[in-house]
C-alpha positions in Angstrom: -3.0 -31.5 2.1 -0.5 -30.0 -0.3 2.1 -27.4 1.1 2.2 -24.3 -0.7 3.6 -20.4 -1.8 1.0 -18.1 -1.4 1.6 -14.9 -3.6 0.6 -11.4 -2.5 -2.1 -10.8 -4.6 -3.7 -14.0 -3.0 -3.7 -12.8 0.5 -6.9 -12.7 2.7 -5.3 -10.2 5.7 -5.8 -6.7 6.1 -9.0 -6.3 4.3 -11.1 -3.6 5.1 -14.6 -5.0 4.5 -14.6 -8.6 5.5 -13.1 -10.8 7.9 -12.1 -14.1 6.4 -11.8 -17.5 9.0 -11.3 -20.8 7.5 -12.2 -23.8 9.4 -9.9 -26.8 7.8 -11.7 -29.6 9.4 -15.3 -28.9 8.6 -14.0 -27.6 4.8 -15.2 -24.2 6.0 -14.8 -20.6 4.9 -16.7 -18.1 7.1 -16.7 -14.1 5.3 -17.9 -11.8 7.9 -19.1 -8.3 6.5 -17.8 -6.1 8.5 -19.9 -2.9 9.7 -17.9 -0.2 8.4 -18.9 2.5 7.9 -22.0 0.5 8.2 -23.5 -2.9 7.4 -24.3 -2.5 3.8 -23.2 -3.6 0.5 -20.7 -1.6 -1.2 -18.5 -1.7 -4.0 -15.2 -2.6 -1.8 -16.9 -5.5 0.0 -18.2 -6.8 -3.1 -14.3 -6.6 -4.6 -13.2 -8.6 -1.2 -15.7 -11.2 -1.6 -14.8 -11.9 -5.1 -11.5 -12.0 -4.0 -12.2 -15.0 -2.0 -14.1 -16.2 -4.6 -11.3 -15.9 -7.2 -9.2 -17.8 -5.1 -11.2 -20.5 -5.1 -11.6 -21.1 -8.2 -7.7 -20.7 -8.4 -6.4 -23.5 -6.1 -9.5 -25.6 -7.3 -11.9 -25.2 -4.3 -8.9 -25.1 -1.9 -7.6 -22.4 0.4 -4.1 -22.0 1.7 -4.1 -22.0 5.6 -1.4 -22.2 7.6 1.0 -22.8 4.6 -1.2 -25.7 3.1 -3.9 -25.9 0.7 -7.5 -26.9 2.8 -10.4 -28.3 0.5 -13.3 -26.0 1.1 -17.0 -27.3 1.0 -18.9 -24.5 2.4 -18.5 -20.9 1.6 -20.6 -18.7 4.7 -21.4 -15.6 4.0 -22.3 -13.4 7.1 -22.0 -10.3 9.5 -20.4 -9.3 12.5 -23.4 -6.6 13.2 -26.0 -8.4 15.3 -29.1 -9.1 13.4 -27.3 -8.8 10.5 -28.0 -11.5 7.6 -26.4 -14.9 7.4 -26.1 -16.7 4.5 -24.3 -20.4 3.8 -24.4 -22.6 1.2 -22.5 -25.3 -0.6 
């Protein structure tokens, strides 16, 4: 893993929309919608997810965690409203 700066425009706290885990030894990134106002798509949580998305394709399919760069495999997309959609892929 390669230690690194991460710059503030690159930083996946305090989002309003989505809660973003990554799970380094599985190559994991899990994006939890979150239900407010209400579990639906809206033009905020679409600018979060892209987010995630951009920085991806910034450190090469990597994302920092804990101060290191993580390879990421699998990007999860899914809710934290029970019986809310789930969606994973590669």
């Amino acid at each position: 893993m390669n230690t690194v700066a991460i710059g503030n425009e690159f930083n996946l706290e305090n989002l309003s929309q989505i809660d973003v885990e990554i799970d380094p030894r599985h190559g994991i990134v899990w994006v939890y919608q979150k239900s407010t106002p209400r579990p639906c798509f809206n033009p905020q949580l679409i600018s979060e997810v892209r987010k995630v998305q951009l920085m991806l394709e910034t450190y090469h399919g990597c994302l920092p965690y804990q101060g290191e760069l993580v390879p990421i495999h699998y990007h999860v997309l899914d809710s934290r409203a029970p019986g809310i959609f789930s969606m994973g892929g590669i």
